[in-house]
DSSP file (Angstrom, degrees, kcal/mol; ACC not computed):
  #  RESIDUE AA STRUCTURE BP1 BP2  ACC     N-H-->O    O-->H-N    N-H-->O    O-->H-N    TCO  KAPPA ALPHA  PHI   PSI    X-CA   Y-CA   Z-CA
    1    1 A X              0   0    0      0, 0.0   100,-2.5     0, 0.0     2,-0.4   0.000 360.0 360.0 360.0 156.4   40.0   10.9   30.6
    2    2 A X  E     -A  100   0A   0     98,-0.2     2,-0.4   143,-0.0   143,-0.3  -0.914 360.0-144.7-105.1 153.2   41.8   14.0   30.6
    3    3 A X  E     -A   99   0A   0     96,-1.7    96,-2.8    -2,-0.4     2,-2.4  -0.939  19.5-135.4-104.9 120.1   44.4   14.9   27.8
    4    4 A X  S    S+     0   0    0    139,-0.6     2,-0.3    -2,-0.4    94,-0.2  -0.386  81.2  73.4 -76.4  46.6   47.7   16.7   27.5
    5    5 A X  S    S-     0   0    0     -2,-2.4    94,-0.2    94,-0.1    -2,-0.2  -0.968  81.2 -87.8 174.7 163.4   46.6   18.5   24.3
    6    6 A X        -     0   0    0     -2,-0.3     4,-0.2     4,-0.1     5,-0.1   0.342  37.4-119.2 -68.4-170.2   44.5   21.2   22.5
    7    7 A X  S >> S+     0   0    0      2,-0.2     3,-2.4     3,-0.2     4,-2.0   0.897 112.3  68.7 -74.1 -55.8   41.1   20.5   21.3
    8    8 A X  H 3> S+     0   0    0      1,-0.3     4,-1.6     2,-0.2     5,-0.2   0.733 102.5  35.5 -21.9 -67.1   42.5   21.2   18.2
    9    9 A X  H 34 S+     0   0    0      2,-0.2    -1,-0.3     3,-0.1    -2,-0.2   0.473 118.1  47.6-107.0  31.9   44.6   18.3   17.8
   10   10 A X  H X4 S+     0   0    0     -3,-2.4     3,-4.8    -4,-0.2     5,-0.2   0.730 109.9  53.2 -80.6 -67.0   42.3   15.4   19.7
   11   11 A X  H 3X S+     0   0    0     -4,-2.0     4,-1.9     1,-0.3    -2,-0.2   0.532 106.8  50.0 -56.2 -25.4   39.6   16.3   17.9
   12   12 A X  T 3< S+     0   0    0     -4,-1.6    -1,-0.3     2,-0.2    -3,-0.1   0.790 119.1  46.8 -70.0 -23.7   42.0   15.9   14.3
   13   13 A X  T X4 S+     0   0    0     -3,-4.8     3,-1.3    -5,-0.2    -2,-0.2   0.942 112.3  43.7 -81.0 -71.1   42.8   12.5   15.8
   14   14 A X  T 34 S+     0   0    0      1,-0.4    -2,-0.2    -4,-0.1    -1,-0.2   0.068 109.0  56.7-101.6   1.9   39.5   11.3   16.9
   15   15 A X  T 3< S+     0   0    0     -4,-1.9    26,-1.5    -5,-0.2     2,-0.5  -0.077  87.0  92.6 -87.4  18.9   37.7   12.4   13.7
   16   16 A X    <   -     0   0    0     -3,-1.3     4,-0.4     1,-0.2    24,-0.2  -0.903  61.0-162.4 -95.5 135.6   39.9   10.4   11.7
   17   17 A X  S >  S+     0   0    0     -2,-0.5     3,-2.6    21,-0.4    -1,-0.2   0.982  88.4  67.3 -75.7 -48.7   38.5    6.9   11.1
   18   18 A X  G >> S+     0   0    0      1,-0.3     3,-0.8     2,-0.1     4,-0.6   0.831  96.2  61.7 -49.8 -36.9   42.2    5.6   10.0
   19   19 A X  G >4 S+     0   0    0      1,-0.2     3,-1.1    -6,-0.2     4,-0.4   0.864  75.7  85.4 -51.3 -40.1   43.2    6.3   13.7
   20   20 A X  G X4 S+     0   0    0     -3,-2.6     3,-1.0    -4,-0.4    -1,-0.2   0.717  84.9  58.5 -32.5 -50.4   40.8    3.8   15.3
   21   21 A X  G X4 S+     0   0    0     -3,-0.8     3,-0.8     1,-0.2    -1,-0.2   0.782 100.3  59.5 -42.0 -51.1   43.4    0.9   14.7
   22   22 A X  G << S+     0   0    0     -3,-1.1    -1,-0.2    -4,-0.6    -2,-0.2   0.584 108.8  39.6 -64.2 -11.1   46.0    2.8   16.9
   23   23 A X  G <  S+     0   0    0     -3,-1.0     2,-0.3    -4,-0.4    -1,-0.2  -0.403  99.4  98.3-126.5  72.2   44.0    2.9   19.9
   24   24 A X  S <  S-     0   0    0     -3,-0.8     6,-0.2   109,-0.1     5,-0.1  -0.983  84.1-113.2-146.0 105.1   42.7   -0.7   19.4
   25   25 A X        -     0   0    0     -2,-0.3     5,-0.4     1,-0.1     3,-0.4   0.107  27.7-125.0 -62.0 157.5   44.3   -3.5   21.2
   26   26 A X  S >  S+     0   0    0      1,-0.2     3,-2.0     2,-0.1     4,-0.4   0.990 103.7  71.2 -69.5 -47.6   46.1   -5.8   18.2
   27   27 A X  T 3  S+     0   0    0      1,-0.3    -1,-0.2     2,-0.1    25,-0.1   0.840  85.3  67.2 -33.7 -39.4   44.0   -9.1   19.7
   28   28 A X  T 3  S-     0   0    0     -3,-0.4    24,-0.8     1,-0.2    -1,-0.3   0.314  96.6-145.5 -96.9  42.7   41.2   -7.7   18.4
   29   29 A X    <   +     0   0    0     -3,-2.0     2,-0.5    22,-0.2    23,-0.4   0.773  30.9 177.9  40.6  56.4   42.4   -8.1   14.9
   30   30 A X        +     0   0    0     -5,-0.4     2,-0.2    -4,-0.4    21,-0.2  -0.839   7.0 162.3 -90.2 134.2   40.6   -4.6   13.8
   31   31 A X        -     0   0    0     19,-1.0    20,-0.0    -2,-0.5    -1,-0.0  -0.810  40.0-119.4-136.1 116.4   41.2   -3.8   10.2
   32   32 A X        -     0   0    0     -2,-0.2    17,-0.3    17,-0.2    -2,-0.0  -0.193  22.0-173.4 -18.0 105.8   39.1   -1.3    8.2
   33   33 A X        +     0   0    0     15,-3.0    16,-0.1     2,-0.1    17,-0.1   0.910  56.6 107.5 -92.0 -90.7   37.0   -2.9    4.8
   34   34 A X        -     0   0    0      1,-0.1     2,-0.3    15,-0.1     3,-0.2   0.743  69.1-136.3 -14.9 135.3   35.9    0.5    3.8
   35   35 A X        -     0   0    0      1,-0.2    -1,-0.1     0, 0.0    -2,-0.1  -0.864  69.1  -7.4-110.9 167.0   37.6    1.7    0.9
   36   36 A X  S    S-     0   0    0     -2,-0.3     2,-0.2     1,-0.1    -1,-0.2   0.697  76.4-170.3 -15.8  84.5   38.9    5.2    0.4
   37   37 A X        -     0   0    0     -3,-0.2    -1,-0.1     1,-0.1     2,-0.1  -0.374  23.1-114.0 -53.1 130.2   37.4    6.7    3.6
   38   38 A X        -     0   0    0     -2,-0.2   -21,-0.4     2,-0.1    -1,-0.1  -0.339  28.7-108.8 -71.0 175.2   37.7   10.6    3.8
   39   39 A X  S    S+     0   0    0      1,-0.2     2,-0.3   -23,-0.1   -22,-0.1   0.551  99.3  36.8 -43.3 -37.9   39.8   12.1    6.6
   40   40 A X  S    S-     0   0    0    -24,-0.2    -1,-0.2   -23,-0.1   -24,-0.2  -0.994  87.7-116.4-154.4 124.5   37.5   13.3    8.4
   41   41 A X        -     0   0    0    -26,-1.5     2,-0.2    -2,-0.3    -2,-0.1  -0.065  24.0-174.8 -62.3 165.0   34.1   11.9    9.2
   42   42 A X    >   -     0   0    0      3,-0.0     3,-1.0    26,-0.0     2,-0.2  -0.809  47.4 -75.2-128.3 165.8   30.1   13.3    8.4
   43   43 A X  T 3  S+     0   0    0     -2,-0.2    23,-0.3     1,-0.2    24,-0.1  -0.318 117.5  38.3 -51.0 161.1   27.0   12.2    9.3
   44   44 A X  T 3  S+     0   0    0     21,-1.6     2,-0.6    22,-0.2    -1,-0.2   0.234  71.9 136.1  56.7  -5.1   26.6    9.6    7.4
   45   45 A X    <   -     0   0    0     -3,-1.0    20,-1.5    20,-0.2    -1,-0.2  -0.660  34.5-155.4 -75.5 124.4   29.3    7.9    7.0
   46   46 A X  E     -E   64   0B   0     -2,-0.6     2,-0.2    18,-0.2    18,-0.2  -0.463  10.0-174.1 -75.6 162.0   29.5    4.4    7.1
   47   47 A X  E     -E   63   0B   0     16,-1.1    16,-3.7   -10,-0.0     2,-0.3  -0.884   8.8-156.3-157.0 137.9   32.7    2.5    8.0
   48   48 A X  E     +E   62   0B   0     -2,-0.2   -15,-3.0    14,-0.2     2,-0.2  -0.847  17.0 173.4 -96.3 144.8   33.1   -1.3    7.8
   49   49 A X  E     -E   61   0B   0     12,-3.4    12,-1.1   -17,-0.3     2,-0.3  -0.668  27.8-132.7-130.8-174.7   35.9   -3.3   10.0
   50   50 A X  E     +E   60   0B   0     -2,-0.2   -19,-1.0    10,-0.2     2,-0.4  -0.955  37.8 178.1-113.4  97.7   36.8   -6.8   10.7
   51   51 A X  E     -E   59   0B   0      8,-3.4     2,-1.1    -2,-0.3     8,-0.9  -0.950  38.6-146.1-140.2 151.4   37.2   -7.3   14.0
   52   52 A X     >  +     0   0    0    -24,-0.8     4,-0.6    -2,-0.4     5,-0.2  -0.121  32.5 156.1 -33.0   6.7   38.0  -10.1   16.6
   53   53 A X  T  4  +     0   0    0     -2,-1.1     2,-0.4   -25,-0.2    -1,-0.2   0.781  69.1  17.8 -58.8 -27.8   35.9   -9.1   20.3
   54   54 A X  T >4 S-     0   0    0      3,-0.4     3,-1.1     1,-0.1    69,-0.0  -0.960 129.1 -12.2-155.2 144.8   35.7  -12.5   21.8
   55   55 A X  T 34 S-     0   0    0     -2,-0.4     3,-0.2     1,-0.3    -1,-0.1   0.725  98.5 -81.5  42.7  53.7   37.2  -15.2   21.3
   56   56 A X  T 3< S+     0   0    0     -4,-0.6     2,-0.6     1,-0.2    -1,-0.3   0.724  85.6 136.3  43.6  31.0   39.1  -14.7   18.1
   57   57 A X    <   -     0   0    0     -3,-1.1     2,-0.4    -5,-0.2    -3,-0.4  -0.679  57.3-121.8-101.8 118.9   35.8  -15.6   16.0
   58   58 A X        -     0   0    0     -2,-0.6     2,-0.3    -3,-0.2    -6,-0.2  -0.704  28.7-168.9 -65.5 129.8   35.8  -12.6   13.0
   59   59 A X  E     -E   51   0B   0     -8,-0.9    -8,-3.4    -2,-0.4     2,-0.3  -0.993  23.1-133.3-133.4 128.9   33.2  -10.9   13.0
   60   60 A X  E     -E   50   0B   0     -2,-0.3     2,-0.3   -10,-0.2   -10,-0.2  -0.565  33.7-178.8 -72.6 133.8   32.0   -8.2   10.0
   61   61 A X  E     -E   49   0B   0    -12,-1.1   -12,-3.4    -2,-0.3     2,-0.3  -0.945   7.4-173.1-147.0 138.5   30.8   -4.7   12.1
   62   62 A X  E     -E   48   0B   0     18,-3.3    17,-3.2    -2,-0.3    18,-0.3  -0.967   4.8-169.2-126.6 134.8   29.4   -1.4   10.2
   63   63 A X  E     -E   47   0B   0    -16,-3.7   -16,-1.1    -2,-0.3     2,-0.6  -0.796  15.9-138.6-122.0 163.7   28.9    1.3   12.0
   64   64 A X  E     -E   46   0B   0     13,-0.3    13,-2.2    -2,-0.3     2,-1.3  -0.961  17.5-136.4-131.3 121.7   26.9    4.7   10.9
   65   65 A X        +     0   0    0    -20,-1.5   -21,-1.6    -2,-0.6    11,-0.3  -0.826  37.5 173.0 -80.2 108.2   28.6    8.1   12.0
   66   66 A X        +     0   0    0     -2,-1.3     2,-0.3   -23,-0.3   -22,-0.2   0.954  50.4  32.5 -62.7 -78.4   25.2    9.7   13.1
   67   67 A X        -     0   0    0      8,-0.6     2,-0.5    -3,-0.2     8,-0.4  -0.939  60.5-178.6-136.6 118.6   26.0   12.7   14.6
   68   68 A X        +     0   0    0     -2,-0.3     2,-0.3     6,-0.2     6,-0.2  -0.696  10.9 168.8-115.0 152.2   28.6   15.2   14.2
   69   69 A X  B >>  -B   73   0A   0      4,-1.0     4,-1.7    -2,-0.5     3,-1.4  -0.875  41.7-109.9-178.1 158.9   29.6   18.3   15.7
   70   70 A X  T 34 S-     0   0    0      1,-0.4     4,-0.1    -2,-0.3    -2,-0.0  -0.517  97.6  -9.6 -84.3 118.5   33.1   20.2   14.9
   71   71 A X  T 34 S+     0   0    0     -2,-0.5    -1,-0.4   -60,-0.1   -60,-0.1   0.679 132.5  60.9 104.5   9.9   35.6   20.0   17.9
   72   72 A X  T <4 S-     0   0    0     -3,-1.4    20,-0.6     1,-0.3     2,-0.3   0.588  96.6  -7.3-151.1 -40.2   32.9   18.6   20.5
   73   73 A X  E  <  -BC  69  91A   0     -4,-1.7    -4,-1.0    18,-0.2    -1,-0.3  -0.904  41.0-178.5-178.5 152.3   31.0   15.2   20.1
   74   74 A X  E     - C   0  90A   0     16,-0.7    16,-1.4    -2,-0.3     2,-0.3  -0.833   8.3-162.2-130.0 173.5   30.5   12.5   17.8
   75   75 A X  E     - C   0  89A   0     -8,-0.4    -8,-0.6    -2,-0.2    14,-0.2  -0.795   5.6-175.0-147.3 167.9   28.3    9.3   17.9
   76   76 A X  E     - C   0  88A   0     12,-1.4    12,-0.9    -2,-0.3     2,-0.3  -0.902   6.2-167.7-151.7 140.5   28.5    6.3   16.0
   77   77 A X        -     0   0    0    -13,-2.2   -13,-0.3    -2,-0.2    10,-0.2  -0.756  27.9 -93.4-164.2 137.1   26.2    3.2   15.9
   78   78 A X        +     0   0    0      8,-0.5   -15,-0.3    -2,-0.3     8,-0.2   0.390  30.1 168.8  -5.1 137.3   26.0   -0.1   14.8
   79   79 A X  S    S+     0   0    0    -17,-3.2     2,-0.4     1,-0.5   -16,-0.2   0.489  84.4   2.2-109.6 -69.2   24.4   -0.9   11.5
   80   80 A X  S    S+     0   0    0    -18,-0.3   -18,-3.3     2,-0.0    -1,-0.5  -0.965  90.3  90.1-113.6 151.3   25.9   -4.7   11.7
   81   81 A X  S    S-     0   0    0     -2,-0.4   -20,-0.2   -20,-0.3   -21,-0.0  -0.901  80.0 -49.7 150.3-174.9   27.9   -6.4   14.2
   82   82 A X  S    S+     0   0    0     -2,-0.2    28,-0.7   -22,-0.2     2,-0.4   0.455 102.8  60.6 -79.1   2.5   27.9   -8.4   17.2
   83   83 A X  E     - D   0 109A   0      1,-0.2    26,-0.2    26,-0.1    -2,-0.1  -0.981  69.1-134.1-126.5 158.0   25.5   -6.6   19.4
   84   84 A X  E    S+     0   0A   0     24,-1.1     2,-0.4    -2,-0.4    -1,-0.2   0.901 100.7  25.9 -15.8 -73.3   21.8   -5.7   19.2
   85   85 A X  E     + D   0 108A   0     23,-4.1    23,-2.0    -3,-0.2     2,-0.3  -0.878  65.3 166.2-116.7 128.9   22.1   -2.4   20.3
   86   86 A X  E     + D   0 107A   0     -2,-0.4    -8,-0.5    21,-0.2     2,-0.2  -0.783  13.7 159.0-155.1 112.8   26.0   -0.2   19.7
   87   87 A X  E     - D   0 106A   0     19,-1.5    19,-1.1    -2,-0.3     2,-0.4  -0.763  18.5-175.0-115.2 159.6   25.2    3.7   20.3
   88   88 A X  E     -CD  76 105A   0    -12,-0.9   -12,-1.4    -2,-0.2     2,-0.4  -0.789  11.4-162.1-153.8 128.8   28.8    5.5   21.3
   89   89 A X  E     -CD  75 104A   0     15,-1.6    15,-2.3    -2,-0.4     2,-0.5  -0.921   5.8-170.8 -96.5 113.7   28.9    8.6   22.1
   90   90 A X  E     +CD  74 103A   0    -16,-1.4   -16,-0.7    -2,-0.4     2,-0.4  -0.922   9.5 173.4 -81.4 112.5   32.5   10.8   22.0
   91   91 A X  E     -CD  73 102A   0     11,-2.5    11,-4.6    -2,-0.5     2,-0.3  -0.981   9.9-172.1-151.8 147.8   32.7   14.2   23.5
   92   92 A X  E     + D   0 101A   0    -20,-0.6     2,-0.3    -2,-0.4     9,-0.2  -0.956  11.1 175.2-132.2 133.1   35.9   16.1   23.7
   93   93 A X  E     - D   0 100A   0      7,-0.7     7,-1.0    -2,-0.3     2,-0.4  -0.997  34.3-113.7-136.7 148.5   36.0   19.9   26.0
   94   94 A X  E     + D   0  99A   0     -2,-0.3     2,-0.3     5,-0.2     5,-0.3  -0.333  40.8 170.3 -86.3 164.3   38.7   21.8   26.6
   95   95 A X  E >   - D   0  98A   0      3,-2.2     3,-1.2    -2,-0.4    -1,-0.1  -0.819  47.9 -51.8-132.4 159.8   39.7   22.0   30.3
   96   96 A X  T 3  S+     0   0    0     -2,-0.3    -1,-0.1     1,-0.2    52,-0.0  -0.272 125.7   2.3 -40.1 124.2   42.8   23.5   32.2
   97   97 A X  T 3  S-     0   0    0      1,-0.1    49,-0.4    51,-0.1     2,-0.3   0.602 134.5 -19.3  81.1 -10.6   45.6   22.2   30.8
   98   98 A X  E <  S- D   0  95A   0     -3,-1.2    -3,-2.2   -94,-0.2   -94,-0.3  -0.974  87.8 -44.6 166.3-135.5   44.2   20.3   28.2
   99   99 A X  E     -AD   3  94A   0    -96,-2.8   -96,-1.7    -2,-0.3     2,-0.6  -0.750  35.7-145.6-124.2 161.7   41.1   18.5   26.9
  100  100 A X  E     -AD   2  93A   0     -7,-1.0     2,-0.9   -98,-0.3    -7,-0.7  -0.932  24.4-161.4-126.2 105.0   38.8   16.4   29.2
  101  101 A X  E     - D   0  92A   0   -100,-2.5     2,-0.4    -2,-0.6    -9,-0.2  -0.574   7.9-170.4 -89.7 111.6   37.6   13.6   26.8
  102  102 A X  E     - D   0  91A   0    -11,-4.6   -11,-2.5    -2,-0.9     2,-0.6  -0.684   4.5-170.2 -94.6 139.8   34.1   11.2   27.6
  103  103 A X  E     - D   0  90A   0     -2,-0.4     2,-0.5   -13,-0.2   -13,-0.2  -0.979   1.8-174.2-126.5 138.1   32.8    8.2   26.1
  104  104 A X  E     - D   0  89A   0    -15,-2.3   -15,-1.6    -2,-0.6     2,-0.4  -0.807   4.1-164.3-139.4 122.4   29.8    6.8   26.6
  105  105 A X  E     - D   0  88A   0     -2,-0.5     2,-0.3   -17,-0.2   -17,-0.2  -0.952   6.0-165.2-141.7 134.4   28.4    3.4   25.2
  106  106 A X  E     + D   0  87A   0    -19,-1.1   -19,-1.5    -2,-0.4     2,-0.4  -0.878  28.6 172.4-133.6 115.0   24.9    2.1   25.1
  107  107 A X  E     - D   0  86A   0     -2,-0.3     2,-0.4   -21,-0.2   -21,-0.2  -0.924  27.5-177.5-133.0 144.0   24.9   -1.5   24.3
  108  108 A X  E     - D   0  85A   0    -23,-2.0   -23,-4.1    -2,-0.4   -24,-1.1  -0.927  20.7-144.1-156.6 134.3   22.9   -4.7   24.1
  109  109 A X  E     - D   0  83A   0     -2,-0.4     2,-0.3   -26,-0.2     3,-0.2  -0.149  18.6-107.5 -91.2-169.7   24.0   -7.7   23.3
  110  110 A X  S    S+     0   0    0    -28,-0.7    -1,-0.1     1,-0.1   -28,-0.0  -0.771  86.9  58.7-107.1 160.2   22.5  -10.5   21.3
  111  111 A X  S >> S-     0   0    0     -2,-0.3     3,-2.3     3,-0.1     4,-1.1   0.715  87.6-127.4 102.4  22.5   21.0  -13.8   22.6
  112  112 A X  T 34 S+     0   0    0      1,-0.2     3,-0.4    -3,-0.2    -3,-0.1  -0.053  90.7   4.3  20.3-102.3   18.4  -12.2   24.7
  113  113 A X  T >> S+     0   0    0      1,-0.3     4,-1.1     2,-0.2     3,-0.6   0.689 134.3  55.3-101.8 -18.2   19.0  -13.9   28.3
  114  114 A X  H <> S+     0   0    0     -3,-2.3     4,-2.5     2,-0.2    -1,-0.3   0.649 109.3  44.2 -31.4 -45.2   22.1  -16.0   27.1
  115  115 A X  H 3X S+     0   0    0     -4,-1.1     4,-0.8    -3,-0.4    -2,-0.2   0.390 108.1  61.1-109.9  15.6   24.0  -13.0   25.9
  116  116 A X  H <> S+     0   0    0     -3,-0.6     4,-1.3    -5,-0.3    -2,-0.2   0.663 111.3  44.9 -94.4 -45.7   22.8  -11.2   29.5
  117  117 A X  H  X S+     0   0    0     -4,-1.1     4,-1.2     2,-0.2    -2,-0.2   0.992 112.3  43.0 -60.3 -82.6   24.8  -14.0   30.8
  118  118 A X  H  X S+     0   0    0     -4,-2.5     4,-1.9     2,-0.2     5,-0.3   0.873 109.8  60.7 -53.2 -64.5   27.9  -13.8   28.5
  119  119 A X  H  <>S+     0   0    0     -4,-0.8     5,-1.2     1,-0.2     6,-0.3   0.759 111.9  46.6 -46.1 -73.1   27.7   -9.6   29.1
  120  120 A X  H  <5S+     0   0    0     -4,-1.3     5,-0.3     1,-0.2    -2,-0.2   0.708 117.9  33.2  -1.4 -90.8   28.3  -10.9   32.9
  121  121 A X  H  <5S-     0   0    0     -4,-1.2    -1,-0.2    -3,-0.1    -2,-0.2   0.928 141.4 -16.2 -55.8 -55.1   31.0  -13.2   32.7
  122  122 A X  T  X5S+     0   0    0     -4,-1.9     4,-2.4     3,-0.1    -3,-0.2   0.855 108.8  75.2-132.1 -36.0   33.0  -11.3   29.6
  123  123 A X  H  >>S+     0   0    0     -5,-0.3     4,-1.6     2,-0.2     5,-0.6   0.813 102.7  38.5 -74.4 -32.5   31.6   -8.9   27.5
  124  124 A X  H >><S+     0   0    0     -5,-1.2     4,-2.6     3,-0.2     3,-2.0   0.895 119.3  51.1 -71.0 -62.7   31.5   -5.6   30.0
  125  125 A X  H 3>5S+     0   0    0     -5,-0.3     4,-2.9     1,-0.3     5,-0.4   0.845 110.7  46.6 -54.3 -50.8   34.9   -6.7   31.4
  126  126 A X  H 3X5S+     0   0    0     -4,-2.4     4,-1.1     2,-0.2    -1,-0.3   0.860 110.3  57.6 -29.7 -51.0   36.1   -7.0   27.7
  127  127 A X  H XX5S+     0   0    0     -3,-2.0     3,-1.2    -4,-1.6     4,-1.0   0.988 106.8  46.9 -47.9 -78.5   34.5   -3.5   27.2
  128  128 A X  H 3X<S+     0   0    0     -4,-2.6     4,-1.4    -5,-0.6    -2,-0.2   0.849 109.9  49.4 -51.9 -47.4   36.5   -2.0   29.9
  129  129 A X  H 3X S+     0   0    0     -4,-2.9     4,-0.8    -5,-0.3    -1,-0.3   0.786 106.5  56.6 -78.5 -18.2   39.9   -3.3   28.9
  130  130 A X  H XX S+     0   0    0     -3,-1.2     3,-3.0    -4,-1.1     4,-0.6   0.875 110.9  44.6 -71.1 -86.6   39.4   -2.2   25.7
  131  131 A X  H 3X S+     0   0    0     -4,-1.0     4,-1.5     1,-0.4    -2,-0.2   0.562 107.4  53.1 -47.3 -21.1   38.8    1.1   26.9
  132  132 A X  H 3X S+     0   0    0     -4,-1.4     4,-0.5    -5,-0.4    -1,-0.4   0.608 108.6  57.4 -99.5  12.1   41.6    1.3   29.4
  133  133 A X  H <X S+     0   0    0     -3,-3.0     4,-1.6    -4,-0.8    -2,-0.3   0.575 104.4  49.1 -45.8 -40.3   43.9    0.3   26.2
  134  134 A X  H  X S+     0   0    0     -4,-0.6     4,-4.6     3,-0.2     5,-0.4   0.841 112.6  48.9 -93.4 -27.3   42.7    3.2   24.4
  135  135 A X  H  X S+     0   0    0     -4,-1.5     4,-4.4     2,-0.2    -1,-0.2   0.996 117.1  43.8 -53.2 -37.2   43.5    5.7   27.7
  136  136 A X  H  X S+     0   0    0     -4,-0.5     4,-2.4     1,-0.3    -2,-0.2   0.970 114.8  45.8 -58.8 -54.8   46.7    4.2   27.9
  137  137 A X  H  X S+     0   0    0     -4,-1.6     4,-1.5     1,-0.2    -1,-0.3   0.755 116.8  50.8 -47.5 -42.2   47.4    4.3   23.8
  138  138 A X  H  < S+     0   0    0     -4,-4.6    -1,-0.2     2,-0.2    -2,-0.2   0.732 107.3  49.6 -62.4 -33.1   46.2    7.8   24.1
  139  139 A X  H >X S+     0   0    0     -4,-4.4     4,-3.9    -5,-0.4     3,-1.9   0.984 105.9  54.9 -69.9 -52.6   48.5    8.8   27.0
  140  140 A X  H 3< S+     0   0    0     -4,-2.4     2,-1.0     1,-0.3     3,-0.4   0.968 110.5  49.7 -46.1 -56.2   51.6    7.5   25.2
  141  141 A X  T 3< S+     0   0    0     -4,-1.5    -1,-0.3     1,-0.2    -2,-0.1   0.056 131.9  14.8 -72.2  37.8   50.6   10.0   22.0
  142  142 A X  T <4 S-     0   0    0     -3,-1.9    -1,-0.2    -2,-1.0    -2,-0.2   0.339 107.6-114.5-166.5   1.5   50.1   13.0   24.2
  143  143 A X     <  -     0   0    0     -4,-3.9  -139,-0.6    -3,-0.4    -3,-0.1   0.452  50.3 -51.4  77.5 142.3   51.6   12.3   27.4
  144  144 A X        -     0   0    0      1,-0.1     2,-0.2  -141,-0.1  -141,-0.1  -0.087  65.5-105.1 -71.2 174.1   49.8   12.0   30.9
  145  145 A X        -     0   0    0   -143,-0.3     2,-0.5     2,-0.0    -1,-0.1  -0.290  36.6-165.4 -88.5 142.5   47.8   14.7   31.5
  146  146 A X        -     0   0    0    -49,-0.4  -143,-0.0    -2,-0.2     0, 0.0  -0.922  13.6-161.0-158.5 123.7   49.2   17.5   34.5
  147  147 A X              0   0    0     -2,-0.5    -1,-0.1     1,-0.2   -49,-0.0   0.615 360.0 360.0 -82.2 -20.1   46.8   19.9   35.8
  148  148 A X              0   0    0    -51,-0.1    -1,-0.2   -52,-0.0   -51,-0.1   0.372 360.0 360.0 -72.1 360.0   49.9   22.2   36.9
């Protein structure tokens, strides 16, 4: 997606863990377990949530901040939580006019040909509205994006 704003201040948003909740739809009941989390992520950080992805069930997910780099990319992946495999990739450049922001997430669910199934029927489509919730939540905080 593209962004109505500096590198400067996504990148302050989207290296904040605390932020995650604001571009998080409320169904999916996300709340942080980590206690006193820095500001700003490292490698290395863990962060634990609570969260909600299908069918109201709670579910514990820890994720491991991998890979940092200042103003540019992040990844995160799963330690525990509801899929096999959760790599996410962030990466933020600036563009005319504002920042051009990318996500990319490398996923495998559990329940080998069962949970191939469920990805089918719910889980990509789940995937996807979560992620056009976070454009939208992101547009409201920075306004749509104008290449003029």
């Amino acid at each position: 997606m593209k962004i109505n704003a500096s590198v400067d201040e996504v990148w302050d948003f989207i290296s904040s863990p605390k932020n995650l909740k604001e571009i998080t739809p409320e169904y999916m009941g996300f709340d942080i377990t980590s206690k006193d989390l820095p500001e700003k992520m490292y490698p290395g950080m863990i962060i634990s949530y609570i969260v909600k992805p299908l069918l109201g069930i709670k579910t514990t997910w820890v994720t491991e901040i991998t890979q940092v780099k200042d103003k540019a990319y992040f990844v995160d992946e799963q330690r525990v939580g509801p899929y096999n495999i959760w790599h996410h990739q962030h990466f933020i450049e600036a563009i005319e006019g504002g920042v051009l922001m990318k996500d990319i997430v490398s996923y495998k669910p559990p329940y080998g040909f069962l949970g191939y199934i469920a990805n089918s029927l719910m889980i990509k489509k789940k995937l996807t509205e979560i992620f056009e919730y976070r454009t939208i939540a992101i547009e409201t905080k920075y306004g749509k994006y104008n290449s003029n």
